[in-house]
Each structure stands twice: as C-alpha cells, then as structure tokens.
TORPA-4810 file (N, C-alpha, C, O; in nm, 3 decimals):
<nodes>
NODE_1_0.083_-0.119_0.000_0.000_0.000_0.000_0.088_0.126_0.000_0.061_0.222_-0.072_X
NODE_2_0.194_0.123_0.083_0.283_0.263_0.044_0.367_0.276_-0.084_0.424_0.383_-0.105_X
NODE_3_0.381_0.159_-0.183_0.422_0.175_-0.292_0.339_0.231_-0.346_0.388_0.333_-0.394_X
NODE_4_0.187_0.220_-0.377_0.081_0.362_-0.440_0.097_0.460_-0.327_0.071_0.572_-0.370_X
NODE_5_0.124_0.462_-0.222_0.068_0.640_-0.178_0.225_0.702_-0.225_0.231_0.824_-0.242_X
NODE_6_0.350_0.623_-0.247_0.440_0.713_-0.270_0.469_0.723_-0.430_0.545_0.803_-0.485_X
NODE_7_0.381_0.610_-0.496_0.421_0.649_-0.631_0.525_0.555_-0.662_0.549_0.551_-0.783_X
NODE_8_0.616_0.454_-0.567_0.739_0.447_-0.592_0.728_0.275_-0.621_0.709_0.221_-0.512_X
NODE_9_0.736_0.153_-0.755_0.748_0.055_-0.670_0.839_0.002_-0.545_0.913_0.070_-0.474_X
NODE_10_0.815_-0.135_-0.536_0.886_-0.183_-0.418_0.900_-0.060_-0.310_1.018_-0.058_-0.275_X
NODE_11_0.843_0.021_-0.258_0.878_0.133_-0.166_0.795_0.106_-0.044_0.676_0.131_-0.025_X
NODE_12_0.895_0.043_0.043_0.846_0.018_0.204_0.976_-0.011_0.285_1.064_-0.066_0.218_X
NODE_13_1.007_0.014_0.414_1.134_-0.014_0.468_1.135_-0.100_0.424_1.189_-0.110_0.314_X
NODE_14_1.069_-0.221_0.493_1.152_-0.360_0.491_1.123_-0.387_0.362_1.015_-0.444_0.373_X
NODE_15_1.153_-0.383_0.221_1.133_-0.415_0.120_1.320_-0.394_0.053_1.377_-0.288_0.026_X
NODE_16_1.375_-0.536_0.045_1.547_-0.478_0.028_1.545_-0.456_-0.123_1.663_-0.456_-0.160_X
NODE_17_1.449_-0.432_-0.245_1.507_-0.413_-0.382_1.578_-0.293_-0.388_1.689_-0.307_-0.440_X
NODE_18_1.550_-0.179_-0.352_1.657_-0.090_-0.370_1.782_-0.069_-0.275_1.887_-0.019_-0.317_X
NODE_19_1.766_-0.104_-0.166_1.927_-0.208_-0.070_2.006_-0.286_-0.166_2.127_-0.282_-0.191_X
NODE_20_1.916_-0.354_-0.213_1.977_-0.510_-0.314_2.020_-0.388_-0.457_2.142_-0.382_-0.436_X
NODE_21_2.009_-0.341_-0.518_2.011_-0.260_-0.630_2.145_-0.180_-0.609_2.223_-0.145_-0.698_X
NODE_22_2.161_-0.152_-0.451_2.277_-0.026_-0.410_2.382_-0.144_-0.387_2.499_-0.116_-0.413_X
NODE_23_2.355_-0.261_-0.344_2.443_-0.366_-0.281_2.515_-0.403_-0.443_2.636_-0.423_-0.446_X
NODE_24_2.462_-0.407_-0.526_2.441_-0.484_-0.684_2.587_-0.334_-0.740_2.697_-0.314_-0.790_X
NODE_25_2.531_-0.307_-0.712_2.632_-0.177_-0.770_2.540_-0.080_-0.909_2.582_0.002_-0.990_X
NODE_26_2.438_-0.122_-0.890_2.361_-0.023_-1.022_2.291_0.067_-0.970_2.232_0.117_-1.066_X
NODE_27_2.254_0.130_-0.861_2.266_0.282_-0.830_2.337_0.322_-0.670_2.340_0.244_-0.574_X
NODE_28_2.379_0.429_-0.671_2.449_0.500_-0.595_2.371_0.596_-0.497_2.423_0.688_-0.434_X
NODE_29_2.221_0.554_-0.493_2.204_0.689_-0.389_2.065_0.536_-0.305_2.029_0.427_-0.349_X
NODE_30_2.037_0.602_-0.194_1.961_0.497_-0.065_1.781_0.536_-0.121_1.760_0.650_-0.160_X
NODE_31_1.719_0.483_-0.120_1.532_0.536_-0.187_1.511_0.580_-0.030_1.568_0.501_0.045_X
NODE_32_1.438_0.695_0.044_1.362_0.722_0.101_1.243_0.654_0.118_1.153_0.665_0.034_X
NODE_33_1.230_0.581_0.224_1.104_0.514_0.205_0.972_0.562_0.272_0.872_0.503_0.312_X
NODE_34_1.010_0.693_0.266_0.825_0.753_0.339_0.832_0.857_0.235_0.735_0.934_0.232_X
NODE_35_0.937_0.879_0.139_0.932_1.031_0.001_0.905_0.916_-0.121_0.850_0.956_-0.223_X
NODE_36_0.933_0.811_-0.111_0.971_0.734_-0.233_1.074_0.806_-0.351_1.161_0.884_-0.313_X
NODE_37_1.058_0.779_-0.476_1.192_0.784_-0.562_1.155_0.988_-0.592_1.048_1.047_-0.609_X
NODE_38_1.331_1.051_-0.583_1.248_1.176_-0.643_1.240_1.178_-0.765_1.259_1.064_-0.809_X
NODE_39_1.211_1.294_-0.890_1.233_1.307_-0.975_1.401_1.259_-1.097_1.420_1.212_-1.210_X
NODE_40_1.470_1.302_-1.000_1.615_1.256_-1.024_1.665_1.112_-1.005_1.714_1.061_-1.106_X
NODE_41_1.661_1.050_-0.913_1.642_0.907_-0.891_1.591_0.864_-1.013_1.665_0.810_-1.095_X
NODE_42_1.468_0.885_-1.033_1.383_0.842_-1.130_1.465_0.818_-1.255_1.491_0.709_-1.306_X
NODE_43_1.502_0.938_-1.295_1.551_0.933_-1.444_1.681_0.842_-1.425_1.709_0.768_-1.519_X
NODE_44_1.776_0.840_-1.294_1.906_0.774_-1.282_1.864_0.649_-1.363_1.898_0.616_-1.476_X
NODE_45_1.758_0.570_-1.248_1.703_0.454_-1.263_1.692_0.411_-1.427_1.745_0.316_-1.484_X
NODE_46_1.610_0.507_-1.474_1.557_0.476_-1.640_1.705_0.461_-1.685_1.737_0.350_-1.728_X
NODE_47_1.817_0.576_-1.678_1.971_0.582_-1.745_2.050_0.466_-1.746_2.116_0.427_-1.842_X
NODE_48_2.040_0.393_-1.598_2.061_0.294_-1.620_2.049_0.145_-1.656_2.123_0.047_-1.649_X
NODE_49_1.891_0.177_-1.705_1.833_0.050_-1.789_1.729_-0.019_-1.742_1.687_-0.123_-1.792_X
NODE_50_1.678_0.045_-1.633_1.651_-0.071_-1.512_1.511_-0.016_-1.528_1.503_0.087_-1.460_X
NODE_51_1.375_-0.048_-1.601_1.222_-0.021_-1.618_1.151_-0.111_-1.508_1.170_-0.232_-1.505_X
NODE_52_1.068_-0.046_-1.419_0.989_-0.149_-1.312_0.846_-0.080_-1.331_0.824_0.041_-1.336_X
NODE_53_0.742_-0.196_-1.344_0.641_-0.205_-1.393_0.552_-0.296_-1.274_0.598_-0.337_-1.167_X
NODE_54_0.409_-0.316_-1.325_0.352_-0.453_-1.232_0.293_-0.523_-1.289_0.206_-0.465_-1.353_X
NODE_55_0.293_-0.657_-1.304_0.232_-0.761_-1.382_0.069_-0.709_-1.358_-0.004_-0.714_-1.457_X
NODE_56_-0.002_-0.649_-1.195_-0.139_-0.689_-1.214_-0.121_-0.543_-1.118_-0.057_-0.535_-1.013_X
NODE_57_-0.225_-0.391_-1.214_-0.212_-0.259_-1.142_-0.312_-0.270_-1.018_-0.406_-0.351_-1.019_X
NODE_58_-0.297_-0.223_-0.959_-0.347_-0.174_-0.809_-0.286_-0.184_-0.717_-0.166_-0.209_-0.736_X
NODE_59_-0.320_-0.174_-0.615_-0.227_-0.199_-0.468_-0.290_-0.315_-0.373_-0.411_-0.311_-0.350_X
NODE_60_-0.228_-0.393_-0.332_-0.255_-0.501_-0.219_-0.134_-0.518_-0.094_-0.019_-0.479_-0.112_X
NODE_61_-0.169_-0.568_0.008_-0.088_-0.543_0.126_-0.043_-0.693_0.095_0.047_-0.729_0.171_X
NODE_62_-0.074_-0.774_0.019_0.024_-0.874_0.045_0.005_-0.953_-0.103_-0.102_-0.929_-0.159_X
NODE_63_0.084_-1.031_-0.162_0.076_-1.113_-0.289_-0.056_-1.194_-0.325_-0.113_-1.193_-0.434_X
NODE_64_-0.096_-1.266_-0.208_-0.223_-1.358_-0.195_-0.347_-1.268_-0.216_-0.442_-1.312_-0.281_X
NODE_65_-0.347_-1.192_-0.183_-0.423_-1.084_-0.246_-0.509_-1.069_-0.365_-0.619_-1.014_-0.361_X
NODE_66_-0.437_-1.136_-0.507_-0.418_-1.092_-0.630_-0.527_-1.242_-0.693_-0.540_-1.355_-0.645_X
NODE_67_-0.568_-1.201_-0.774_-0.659_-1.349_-0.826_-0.580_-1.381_-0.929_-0.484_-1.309_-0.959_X
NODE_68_-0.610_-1.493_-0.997_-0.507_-1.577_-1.034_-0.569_-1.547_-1.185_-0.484_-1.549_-1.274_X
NODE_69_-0.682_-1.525_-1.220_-0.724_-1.436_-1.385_-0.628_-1.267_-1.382_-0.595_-1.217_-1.489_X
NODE_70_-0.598_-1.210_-1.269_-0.541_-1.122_-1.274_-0.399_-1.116_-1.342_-0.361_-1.063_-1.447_X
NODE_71_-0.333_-1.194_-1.241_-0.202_-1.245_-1.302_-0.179_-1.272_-1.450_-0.093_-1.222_-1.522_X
NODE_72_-0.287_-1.375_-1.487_-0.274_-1.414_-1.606_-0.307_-1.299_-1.704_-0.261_-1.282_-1.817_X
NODE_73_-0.382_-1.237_-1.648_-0.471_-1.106_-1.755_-0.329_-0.968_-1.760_-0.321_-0.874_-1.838_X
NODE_74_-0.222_-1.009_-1.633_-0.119_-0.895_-1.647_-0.027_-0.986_-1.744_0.044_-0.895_-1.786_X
NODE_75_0.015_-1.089_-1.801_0.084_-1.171_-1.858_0.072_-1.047_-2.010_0.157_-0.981_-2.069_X
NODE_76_-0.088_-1.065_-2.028_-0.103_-0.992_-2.213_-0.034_-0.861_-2.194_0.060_-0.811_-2.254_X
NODE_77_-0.103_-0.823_-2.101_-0.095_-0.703_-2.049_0.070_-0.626_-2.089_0.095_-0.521_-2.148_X
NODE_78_0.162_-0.731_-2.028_0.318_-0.696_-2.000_0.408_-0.729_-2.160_0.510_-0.675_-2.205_X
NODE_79_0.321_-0.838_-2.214_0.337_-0.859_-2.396_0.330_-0.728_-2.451_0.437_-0.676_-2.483_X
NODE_80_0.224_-0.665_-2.467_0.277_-0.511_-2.533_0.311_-0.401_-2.465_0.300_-0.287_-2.511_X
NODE_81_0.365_-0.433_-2.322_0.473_-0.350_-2.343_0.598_-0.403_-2.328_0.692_-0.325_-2.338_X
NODE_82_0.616_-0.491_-2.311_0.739_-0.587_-2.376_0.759_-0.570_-2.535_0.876_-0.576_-2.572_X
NODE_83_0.660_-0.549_-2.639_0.650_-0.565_-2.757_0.707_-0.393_-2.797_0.798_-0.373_-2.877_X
NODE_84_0.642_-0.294_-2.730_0.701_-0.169_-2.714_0.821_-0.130_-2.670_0.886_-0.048_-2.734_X
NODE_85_0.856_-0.172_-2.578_0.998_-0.114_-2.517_1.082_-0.202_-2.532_1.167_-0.205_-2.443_X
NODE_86_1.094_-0.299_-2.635_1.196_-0.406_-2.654_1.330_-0.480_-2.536_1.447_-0.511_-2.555_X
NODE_87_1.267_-0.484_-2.450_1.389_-0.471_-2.336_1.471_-0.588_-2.377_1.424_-0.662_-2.463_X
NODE_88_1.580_-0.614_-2.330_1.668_-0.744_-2.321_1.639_-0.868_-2.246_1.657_-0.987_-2.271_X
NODE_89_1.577_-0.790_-2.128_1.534_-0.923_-2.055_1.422_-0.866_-1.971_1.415_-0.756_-1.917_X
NODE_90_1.313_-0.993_-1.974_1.188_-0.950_-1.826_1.209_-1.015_-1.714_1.247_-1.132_-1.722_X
NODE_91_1.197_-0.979_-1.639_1.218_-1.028_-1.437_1.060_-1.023_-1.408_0.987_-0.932_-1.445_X
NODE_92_1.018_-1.140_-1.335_0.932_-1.109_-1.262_1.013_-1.122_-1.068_1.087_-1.212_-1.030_X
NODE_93_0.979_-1.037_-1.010_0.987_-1.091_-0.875_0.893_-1.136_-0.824_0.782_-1.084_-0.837_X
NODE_94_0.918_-1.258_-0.742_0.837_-1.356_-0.706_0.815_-1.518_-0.732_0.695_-1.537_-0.715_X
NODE_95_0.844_-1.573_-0.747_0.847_-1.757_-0.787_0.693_-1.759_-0.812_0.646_-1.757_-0.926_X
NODE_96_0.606_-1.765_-0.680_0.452_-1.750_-0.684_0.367_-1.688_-0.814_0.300_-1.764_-0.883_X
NODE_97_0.370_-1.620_-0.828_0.338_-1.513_-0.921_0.372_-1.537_-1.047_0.285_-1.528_-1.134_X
NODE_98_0.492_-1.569_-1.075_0.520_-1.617_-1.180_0.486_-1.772_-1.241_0.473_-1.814_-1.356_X
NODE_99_0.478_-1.829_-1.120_0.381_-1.961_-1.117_0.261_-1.979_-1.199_0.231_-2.065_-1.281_X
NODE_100_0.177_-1.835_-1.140_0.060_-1.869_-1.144_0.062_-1.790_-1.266_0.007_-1.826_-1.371_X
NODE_101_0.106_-1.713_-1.255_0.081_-1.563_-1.434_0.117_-1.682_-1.561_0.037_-1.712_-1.649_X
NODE_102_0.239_-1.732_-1.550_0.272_-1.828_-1.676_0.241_-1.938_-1.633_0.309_-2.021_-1.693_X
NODE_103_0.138_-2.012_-1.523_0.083_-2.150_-1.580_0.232_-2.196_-1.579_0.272_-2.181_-1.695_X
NODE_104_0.318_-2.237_-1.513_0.427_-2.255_-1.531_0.474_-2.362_-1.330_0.574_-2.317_-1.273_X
NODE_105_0.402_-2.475_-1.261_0.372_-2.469_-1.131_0.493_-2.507_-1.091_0.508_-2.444_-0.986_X
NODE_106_0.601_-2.577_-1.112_0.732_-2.603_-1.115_0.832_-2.542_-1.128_0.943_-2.577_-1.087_X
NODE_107_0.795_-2.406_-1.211_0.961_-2.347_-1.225_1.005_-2.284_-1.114_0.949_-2.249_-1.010_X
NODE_108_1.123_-2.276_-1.157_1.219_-2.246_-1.023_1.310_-2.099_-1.083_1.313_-2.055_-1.198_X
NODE_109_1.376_-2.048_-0.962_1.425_-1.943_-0.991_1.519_-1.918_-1.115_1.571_-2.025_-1.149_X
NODE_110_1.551_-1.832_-1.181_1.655_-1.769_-1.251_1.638_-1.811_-1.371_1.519_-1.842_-1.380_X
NODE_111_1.712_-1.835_-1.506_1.620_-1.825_-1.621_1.522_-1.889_-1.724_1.548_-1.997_-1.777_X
NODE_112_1.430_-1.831_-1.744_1.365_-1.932_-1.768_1.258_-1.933_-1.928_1.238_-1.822_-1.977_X
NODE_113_1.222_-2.002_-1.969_1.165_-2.001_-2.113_1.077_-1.904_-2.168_0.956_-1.925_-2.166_X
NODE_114_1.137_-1.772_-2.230_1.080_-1.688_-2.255_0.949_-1.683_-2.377_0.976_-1.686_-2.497_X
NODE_115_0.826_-1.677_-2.333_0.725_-1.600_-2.383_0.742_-1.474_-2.467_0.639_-1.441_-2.527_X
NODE_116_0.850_-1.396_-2.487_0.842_-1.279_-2.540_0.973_-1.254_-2.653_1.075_-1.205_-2.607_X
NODE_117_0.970_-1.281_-2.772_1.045_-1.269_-2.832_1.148_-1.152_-2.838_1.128_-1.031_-2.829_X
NODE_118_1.291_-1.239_-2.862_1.348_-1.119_-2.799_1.409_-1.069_-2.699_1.509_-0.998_-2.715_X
NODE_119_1.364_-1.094_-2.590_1.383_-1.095_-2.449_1.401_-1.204_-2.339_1.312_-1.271_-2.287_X
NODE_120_1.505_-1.207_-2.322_1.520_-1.351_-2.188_1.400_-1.298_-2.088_1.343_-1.190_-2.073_X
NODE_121_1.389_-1.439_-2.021_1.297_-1.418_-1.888_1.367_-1.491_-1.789_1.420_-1.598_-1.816_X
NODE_122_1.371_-1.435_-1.663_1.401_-1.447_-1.526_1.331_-1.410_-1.409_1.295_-1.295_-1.382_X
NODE_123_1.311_-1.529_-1.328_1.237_-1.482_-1.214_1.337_-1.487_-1.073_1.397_-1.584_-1.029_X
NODE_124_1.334_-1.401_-1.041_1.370_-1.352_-0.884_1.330_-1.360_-0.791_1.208_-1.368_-0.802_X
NODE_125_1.375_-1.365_-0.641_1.304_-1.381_-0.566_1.245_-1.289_-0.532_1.312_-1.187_-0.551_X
NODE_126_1.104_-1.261_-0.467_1.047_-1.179_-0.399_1.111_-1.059_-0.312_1.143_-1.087_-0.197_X
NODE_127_1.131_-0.930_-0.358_1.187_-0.838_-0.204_1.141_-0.819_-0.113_1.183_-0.756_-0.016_X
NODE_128_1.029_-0.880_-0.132_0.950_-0.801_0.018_1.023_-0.826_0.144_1.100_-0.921_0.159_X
NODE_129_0.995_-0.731_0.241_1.018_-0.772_0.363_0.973_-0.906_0.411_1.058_-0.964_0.478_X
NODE_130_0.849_-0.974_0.390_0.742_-1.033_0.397_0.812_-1.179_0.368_0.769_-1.275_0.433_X
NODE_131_0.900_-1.196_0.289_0.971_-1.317_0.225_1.155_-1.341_0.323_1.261_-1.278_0.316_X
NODE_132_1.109_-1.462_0.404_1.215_-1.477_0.512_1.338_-1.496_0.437_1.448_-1.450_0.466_X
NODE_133_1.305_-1.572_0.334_1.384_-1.664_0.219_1.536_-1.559_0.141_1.637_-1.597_0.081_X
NODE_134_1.498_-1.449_0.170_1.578_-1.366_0.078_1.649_-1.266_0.203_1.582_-1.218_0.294_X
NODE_135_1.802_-1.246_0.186_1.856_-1.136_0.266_1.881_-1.061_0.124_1.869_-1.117_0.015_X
NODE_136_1.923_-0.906_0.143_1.986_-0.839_0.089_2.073_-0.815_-0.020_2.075_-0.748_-0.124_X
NODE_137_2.174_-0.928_0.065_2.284_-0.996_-0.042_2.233_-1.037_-0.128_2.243_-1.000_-0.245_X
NODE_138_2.149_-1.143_-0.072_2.127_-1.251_-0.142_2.015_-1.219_-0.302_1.980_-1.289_-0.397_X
NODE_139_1.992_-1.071_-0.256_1.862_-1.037_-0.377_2.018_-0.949_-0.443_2.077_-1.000_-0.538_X
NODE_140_2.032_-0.912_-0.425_2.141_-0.786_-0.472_2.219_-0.895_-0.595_2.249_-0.850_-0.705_X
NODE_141_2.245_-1.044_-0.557_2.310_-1.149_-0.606_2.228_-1.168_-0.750_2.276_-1.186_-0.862_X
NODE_142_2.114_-1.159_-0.717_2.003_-1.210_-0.840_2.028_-1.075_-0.905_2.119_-1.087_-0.987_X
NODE_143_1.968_-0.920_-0.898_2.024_-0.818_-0.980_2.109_-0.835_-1.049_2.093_-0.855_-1.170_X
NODE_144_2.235_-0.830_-0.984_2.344_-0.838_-1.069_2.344_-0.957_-1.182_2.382_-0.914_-1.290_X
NODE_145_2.322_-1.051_-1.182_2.299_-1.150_-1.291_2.226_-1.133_-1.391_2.250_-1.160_-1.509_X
NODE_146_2.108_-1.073_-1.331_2.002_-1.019_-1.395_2.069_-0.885_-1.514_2.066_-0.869_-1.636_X
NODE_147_2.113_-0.827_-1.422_2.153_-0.695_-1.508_2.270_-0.738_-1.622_2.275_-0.685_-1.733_X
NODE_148_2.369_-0.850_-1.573_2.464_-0.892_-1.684_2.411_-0.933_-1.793_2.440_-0.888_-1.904_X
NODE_149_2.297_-1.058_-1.762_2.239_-1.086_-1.906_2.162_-0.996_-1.957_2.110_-1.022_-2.066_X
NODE_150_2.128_-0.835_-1.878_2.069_-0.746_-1.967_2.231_-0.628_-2.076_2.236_-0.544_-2.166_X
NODE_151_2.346_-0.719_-1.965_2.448_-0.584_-2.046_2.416_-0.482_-1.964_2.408_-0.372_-2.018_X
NODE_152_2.396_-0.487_-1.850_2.372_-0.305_-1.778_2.537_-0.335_-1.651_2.561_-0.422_-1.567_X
NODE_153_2.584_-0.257_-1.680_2.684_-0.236_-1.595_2.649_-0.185_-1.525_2.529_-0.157_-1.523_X
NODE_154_2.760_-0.135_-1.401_2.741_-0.063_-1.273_2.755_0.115_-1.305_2.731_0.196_-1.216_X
NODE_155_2.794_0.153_-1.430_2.803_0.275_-1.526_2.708_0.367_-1.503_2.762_0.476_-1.520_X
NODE_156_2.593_0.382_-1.472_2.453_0.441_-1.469_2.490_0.547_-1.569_2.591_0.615_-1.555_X
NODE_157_2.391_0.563_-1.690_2.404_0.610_-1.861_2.416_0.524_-1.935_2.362_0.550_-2.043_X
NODE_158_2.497_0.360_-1.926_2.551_0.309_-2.035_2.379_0.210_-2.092_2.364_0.134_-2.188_X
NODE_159_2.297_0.245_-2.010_2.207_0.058_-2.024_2.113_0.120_-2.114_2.074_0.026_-2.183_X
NODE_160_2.063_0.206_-2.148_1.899_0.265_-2.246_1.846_0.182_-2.171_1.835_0.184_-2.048_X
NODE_161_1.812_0.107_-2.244_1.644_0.043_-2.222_1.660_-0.120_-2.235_1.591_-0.188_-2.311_X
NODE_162_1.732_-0.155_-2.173_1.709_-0.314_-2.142_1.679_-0.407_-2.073_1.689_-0.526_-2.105_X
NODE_163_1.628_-0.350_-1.942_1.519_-0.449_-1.863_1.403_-0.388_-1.794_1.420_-0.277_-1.742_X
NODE_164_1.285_-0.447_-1.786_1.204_-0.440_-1.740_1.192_-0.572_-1.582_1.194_-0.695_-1.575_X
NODE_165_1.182_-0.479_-1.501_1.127_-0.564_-1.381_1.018_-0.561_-1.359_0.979_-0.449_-1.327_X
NODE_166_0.932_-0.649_-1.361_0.805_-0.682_-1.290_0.756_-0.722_-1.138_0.637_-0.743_-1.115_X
</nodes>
C-alpha cells in the first residue's frame, strides 16, 4: 500500500530491492522510504536501464491478495509493453506469481523459457520484507545476474532500455 501512496514501486522499509540494487552496484544513492523515488532518482534509474512495472495494477498489502485471472490477464498485459519497449530481458519478482501468471507450477528461480520474443525471462526472488527466504545480499546477487544478461553495468548512462522488472 505505500508503494501507491508514494508512487514508488517496491517502496516500504523492509522491502530490500533498492538495498539489493545499491548492494548490486547499479545505483548510488539509498530510496527514502516515506518520500519514495524523487524526480532525479527516477531518471538515474531509467539511465541505467533498469524499467519497473507490475504484472497486475493496483495496490494489495500482500501477494495472496491478487486473483489468479489477474495475473494471467497482467501476462497480455506486460506482452505489449514488452512488444514496445523491446527490453533485453523480463524479471518477474516472485516464484509464486510467476507460477501462477505463466501456468508454469514447477519453475524455479533464474532463467527461464521466454514468452516474449526477444527478451530472456528471469524470475527472482520476492523483495518483500514479507519473504524470510531472501537477505539483501542474497537479492542484490540475483540483480546483478540479472543486469549482466541485460548488459547493464554498474556505469549508470551506459544501459537505455534493457530491462524491465516486474
């Protein structure tokens, strides 16, 4: 719910994607988590390649939340703009979610059979605070992989437009 009142995704303390992002080496400044991202942040973020989106719009306080036609109905949804912004690679965060969005009940983390021509797919683990499973490091670990097979260095300017996170 404070990721819509601030505008910002992933934006809640205990939420480590932008910890994991600063840990990763692809941006240089800490997110405020009661201002969310400012204007400047913002554009860093885009400079360095890094597009975050949501498989299914609205706000919910927790994943279970979300109906499972939703998911699937954000799947088309994320096709054109995957089909638009040509990225290099799509991330979903979450195993769950990605479960259920691609009909997919088995897969497991990191990369996996892309739907979208063009673009690798990878799923990540969840940042939430909410998910015991993941420290800091340990998400910051998945970024960086993530960002290599997109080609985004730690450079912020060099990436345009090559991943989208979900």
């Amino acid at each position: 719910m404070w990721t819509a009142a601030t505008q910002t995704h992933f934006c809640h303390p205990s939420n480590r994607f932008y910890p994991a992002l600063r840990g990763a080496g692809l941006i240089d400044w800490e997110l405020d988590a009661k201002e969310g991202m400012t204007p400047a942040q913002r554009e860093q973020l885009a400079a360095t390649g890094i597009g975050i989106t949501n498989l299914v719009p609205g706000a919910t306080a927790r994943a279970s939340e979300v109906a499972t036609t939703e998911l699937a109905a954000g799947v088309e949804r994320l096709r054109g703009l995957v089909e638009r912004v040509r990225p290099r690679v799509v991330v979903v965060a979450g195993i769950t979610a990605y479960r259920v969005a691609f009909a997919d009940p088995v897969a497991v983390l990191g990369e996996r059979p892309s739907p979208f021509p063009g673009a690798a797919m990878w799923v990540i683990p969840n940042p939430s605070g909410l998910n015991a499973h993941v420290t800091t490091a340990g998400m910051a670990t998945w970024l960086r992989r993530v960002a290599e097979a997109a080609g985004i260095t730690a450079d912020p300017g060099n990436g345009g437009n090559h991943q989208v996170v979900v």
